[in-house]
C-alpha positions as CSV (number, residue, x, y, z in Angstrom):
1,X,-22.8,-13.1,-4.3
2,X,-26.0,-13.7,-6.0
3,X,-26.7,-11.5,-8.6
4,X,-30.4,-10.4,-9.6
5,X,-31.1,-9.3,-13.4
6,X,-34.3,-7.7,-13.6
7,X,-36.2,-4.2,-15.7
8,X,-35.5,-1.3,-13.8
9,X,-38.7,0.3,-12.0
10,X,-39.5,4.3,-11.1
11,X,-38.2,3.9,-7.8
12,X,-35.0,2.8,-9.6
13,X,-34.1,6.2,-11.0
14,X,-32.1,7.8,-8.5
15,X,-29.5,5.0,-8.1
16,X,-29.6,4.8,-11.8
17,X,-28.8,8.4,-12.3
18,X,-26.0,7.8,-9.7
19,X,-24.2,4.9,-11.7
20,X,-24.8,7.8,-14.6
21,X,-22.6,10.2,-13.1
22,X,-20.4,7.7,-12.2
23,X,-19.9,6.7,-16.0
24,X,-19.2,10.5,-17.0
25,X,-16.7,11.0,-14.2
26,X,-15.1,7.7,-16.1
27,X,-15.6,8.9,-19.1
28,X,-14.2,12.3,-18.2
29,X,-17.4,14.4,-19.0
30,X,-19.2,14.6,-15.6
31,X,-20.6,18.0,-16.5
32,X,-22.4,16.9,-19.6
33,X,-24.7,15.5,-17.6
34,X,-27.8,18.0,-17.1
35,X,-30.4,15.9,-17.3
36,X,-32.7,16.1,-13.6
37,X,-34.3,13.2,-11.8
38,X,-37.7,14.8,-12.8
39,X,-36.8,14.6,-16.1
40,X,-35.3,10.9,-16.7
41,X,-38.2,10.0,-14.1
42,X,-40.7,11.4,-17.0
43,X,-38.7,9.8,-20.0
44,X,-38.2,6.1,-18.3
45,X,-42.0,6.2,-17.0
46,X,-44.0,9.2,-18.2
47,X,-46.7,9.1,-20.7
48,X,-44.2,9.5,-23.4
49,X,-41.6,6.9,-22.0
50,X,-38.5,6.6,-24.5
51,X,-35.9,4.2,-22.5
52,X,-36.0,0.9,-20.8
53,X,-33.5,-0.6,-18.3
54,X,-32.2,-3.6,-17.1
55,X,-30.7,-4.0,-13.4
56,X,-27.4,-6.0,-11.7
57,X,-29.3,-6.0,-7.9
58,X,-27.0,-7.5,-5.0
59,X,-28.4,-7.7,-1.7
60,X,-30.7,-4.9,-3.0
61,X,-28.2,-2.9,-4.0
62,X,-28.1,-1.5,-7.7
63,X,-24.6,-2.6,-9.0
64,X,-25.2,-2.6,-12.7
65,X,-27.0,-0.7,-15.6
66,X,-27.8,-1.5,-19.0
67,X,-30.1,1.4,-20.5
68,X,-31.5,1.2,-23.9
69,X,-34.3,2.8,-26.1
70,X,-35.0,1.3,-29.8
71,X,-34.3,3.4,-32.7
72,X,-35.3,3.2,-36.3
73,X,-32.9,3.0,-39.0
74,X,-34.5,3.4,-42.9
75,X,-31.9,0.7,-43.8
76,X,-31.8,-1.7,-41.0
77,X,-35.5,-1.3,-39.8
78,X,-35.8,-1.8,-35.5
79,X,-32.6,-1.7,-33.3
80,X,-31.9,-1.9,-30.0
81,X,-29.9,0.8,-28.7
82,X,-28.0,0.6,-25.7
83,X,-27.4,4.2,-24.8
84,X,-25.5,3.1,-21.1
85,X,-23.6,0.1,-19.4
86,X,-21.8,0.4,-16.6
87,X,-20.9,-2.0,-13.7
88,X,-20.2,0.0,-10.7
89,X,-16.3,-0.1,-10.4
90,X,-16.3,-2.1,-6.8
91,X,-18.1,-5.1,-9.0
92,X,-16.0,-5.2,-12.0
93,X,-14.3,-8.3,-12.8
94,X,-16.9,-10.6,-11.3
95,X,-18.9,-11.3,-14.6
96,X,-22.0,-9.0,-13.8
97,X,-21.5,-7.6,-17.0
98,X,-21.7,-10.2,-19.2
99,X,-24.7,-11.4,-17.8
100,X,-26.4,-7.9,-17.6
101,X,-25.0,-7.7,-21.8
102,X,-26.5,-11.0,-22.2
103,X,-29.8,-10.1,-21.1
104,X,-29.9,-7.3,-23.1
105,X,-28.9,-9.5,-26.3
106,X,-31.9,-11.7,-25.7
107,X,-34.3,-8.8,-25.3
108,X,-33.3,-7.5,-28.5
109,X,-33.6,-10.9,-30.2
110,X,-36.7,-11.5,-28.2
111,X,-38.5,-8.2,-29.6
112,X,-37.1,-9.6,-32.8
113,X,-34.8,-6.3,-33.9
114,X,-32.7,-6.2,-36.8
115,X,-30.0,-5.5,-34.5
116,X,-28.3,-3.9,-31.8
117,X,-25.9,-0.8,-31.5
118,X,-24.1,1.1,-28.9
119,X,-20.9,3.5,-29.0
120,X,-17.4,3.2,-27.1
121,X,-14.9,5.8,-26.7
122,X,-12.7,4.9,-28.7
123,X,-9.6,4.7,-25.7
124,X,-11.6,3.0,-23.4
125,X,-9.6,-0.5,-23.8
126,X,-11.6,-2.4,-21.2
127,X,-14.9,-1.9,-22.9
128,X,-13.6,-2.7,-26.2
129,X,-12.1,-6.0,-25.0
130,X,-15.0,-6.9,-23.9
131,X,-17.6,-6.1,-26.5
132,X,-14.5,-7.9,-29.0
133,X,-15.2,-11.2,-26.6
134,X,-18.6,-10.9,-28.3
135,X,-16.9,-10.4,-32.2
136,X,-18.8,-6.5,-32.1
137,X,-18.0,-4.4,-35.2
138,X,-16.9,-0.9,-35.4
139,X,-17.4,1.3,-37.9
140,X,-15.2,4.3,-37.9
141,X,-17.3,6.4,-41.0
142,X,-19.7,7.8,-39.1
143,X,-19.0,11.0,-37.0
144,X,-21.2,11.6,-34.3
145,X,-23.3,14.9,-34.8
146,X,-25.0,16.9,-32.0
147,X,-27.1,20.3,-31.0
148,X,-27.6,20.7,-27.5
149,X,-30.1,22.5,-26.3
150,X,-28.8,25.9,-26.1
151,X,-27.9,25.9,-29.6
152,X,-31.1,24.2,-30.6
153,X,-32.6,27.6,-29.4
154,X,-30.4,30.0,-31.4
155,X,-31.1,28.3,-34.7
């Protein structure tokens, strides 16, 4: 197995929105996703484009994800934010994530951010022992708040 790392490219999209869904089923929340391939097509490569991705490619096959966009934070300046990870489950154990994590680490020091921040449910064990390989920190002050669309319209 020789595994390719390399930025994610339009034609990219549909696979990538495949290993999407298959990270809500796993995080139990497949019907949150609503976004449509038009759409995430538009954001990751449209005139406005908001995210970047890096590939795991083996034997031309999309294995492995790491999404990100960077965010701005009044007290911490540039960050990189990785919004998804996700091995496919048939490649897990094999160390395509820490090299697909590792790229994304030297992007963000490469582009010089103060940082870089992602979230974890907090009972998914196996992504926390792995980001705790790396010494991450947590910080369980913060509540996450959200509008979805529909409610964005009511208000």
């Amino acid at each position: 197995m020789k595994i390719e790392i390399r930025k994610a490219v339009k034609e990219d999209c549909a696979r990538l929105l495949e290993l999407i869904h298959e990270l809500a089923v796993y995080e139990k929340a497949p019907e949150e996703v609503t976004v449509t391939l038009d759409e995430f097509i538009d954001a990751g490569f449209g005139s406005n484009k908001v995210w970047d991705a890096f590939v795991a490619v083996d034997n031309g096959i999309i294995v492995g994800m790491a999404l990100y966009y960077i965010r701005y934070s009044t007290w911490k300046g540039c960050r990189l934010y990785l919004e998804d990870f996700l091995v496919t489950n048939d490649y897990r154990g094999k160390g395509i994530g820490k090299i697909l994590f590792d790229r994304v680490i030297e992007e963000a020091k490469d582009k010089n951010y103060n940082g870089m921040n992602w979230q974890v449910l907090e009972w998914n064990a196996p992504a926390i022992n792995f980001y705790n390989k790396y010494g991450a920190s947590y910080d369980a002050e913060w509540l996450n708040g959200s509008f979805s669309k529909e409610k964005l319209l009511t208000l």
